[in-house]
FIDOPA-740675 format. One record per atom (N, C-alpha, C): residue number from 1; x, y, z; residue in one letter. Coordinates in pm, 1 decimal. Layout:
N
{k->NUM; xx->X; yy->Y; zz->Z; r->A}
...
***
This chain:
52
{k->1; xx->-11441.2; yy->553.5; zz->-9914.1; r->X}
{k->1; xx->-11557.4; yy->634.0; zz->-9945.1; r->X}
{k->1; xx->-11679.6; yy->583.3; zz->-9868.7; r->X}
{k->2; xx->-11690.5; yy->438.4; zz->-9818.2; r->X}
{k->2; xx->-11836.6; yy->381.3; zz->-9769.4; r->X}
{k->2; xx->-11839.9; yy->491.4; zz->-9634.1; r->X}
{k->3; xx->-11712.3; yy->481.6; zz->-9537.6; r->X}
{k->3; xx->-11705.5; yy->564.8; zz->-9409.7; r->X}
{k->3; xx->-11775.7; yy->657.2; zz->-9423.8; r->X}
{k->4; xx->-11685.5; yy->758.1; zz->-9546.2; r->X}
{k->4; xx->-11776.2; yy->922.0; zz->-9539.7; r->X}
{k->4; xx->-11905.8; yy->904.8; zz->-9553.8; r->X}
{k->5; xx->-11978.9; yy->822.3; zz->-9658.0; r->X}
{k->5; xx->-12043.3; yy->837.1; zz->-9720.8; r->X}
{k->5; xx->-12165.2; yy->803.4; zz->-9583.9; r->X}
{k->6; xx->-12124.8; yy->705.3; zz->-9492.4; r->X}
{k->6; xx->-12230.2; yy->678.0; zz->-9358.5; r->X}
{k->6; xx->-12212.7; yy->783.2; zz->-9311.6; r->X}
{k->7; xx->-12102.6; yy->854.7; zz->-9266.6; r->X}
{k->7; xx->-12071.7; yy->948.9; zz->-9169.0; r->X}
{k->7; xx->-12143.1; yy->1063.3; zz->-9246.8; r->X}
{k->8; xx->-12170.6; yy->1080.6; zz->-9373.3; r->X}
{k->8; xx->-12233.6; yy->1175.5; zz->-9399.5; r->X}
{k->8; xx->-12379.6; yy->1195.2; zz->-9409.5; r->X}
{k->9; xx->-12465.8; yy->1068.1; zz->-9432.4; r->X}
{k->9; xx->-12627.0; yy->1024.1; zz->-9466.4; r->X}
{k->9; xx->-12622.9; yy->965.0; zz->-9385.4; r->X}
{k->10; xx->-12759.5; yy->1037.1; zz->-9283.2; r->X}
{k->10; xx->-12834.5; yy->988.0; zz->-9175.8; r->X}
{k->10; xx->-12886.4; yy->865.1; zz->-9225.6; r->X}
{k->11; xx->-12902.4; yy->776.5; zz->-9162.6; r->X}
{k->11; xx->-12989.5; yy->618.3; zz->-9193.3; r->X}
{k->11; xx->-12971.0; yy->555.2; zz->-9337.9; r->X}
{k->12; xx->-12802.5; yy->552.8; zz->-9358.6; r->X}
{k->12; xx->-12708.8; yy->491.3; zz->-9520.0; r->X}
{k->12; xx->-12640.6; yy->386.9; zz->-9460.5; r->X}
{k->13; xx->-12657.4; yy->255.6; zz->-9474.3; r->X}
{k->13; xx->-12572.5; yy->145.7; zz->-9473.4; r->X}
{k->13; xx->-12481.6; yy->128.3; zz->-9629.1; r->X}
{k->14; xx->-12403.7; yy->127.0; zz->-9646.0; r->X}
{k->14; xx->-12284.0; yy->130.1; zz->-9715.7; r->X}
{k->14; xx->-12247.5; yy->8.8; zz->-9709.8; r->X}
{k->15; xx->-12238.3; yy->-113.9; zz->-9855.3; r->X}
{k->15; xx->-12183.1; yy->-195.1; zz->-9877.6; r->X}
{k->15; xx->-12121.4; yy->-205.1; zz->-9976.9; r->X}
{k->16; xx->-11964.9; yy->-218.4; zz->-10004.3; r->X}
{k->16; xx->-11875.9; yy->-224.8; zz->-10094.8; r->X}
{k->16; xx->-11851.8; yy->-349.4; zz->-10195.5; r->X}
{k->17; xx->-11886.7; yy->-380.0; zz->-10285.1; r->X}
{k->17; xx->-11889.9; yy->-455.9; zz->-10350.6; r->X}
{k->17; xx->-11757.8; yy->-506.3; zz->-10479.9; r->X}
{k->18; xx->-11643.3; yy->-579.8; zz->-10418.7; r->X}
{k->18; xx->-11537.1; yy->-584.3; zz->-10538.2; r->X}
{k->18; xx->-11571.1; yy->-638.5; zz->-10697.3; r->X}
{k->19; xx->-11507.8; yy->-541.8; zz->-10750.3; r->X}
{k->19; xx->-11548.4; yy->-538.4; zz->-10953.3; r->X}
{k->19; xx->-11410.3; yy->-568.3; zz->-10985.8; r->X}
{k->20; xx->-11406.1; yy->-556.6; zz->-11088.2; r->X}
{k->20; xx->-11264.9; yy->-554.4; zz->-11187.7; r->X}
{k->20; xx->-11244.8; yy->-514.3; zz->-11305.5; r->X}
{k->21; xx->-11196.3; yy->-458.0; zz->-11352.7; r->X}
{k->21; xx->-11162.6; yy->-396.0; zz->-11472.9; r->X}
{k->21; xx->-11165.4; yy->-247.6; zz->-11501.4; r->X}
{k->22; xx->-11151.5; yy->-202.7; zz->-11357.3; r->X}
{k->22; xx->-11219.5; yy->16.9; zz->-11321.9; r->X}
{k->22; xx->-11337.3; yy->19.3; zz->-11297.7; r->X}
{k->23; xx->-11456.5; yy->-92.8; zz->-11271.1; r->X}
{k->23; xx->-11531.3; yy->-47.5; zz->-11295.6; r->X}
{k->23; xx->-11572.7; yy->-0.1; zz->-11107.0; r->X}
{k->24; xx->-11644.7; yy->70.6; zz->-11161.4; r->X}
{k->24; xx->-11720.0; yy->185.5; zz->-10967.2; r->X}
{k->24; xx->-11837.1; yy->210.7; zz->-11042.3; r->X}
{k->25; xx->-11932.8; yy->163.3; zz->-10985.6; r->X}
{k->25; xx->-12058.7; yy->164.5; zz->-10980.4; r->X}
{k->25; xx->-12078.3; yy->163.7; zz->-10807.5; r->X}
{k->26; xx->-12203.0; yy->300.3; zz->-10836.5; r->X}
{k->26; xx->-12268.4; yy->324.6; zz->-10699.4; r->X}
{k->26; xx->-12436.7; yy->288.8; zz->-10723.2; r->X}
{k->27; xx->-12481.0; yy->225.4; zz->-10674.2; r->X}
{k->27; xx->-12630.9; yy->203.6; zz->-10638.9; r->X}
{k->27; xx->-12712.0; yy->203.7; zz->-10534.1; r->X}
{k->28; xx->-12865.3; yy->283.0; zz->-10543.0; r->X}
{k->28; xx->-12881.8; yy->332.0; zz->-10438.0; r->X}
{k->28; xx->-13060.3; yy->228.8; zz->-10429.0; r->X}
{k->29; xx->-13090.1; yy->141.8; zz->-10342.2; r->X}
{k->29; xx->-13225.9; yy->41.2; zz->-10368.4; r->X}
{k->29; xx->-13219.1; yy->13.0; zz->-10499.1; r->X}
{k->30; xx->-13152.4; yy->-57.1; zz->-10574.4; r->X}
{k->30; xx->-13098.5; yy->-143.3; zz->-10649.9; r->X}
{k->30; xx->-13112.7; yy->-59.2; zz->-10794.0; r->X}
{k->31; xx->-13097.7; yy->98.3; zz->-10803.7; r->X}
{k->31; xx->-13102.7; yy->208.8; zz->-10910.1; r->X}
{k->31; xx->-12974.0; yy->237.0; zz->-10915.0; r->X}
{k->32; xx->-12873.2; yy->228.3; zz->-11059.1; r->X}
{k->32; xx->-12759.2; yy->281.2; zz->-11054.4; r->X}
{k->32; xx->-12763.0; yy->378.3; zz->-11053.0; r->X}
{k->33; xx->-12668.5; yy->469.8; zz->-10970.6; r->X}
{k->33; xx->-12729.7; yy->666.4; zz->-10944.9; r->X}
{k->33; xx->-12549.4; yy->730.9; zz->-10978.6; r->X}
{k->34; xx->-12437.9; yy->634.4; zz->-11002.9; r->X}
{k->34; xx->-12330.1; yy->671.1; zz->-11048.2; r->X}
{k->34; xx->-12257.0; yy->561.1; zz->-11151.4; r->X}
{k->35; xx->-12180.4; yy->588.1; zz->-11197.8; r->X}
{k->35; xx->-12113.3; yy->496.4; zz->-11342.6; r->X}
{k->35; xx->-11992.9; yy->551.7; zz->-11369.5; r->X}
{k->36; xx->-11850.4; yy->531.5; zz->-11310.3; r->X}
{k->36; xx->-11734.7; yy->535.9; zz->-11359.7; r->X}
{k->36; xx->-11735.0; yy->492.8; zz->-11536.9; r->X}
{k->37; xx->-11805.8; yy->371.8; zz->-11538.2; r->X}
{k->37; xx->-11803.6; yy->312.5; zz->-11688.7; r->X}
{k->37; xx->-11861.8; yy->460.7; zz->-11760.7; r->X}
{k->38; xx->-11966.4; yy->483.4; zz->-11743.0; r->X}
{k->38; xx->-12038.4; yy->564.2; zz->-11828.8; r->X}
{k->38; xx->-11977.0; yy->737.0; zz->-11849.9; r->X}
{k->39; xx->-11949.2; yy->761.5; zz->-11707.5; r->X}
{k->39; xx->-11867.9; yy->926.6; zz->-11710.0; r->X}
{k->39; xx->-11688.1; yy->915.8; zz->-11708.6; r->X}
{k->40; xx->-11613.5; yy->796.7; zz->-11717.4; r->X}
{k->40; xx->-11475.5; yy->795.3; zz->-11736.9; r->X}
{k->40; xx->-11373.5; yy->875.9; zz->-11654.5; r->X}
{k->41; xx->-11497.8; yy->875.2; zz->-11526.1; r->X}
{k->41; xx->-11425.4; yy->968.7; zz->-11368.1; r->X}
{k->41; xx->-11452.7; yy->877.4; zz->-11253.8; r->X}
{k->42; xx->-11380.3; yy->865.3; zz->-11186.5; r->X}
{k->42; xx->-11394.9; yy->841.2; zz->-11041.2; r->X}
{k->42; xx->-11476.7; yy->941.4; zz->-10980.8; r->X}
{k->43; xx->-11583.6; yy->909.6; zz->-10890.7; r->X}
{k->43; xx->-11636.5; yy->1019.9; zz->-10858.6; r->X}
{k->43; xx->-11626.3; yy->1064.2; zz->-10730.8; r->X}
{k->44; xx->-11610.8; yy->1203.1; zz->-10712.8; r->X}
{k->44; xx->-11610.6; yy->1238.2; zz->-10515.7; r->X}
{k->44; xx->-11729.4; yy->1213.9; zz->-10436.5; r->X}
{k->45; xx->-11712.2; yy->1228.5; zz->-10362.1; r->X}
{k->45; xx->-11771.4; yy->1203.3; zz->-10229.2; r->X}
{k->45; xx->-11910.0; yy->1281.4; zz->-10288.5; r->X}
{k->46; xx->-11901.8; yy->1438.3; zz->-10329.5; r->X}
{k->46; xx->-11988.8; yy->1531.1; zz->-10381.8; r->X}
{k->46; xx->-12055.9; yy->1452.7; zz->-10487.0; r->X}
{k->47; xx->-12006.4; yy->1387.6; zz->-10597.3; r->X}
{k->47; xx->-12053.7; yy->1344.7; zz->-10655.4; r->X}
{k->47; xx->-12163.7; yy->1235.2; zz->-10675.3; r->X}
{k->48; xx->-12116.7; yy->1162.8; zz->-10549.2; r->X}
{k->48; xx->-12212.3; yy->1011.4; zz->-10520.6; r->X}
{k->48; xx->-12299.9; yy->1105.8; zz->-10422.6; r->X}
{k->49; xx->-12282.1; yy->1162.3; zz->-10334.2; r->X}
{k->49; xx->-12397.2; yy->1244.0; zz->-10283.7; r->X}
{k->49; xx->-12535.4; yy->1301.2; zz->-10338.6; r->X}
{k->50; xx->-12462.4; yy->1358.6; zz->-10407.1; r->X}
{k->50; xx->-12566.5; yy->1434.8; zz->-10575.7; r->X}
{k->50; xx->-12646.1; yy->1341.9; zz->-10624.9; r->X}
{k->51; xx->-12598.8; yy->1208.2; zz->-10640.5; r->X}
{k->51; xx->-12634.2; yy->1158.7; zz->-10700.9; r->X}
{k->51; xx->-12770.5; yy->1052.3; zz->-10685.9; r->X}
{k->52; xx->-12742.8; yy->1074.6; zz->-10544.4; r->X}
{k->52; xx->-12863.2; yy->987.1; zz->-10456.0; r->X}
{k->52; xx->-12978.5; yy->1062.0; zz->-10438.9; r->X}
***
């Protein structure tokens, strides 16, 4: 997802950060803007987009 996610947002550095336990958290200048924990989905590409 970091690939698309550069290949899709002009001027997005993408750093992947390993968790454990399911958790996917996306953060955007240090604001969580997605939460696997909180919505109990993996989210698409559309979704972390939206979300920024």
């Amino acid at each position: 997802m970091a690939a698309e996610l550069e290949s899709s947002l002009e001027d997005l550095q993408v750093e992947l950060v390993a968790g454990g336990g399911g958790v996917f958290d996306v953060s955007c200048d240090g604001r969580l803007v997605y939460s696997k924990h909180q919505t109990g989905q993996f989210p698409s590409l559309d979704d972390v987009v939206r979300s920024l």
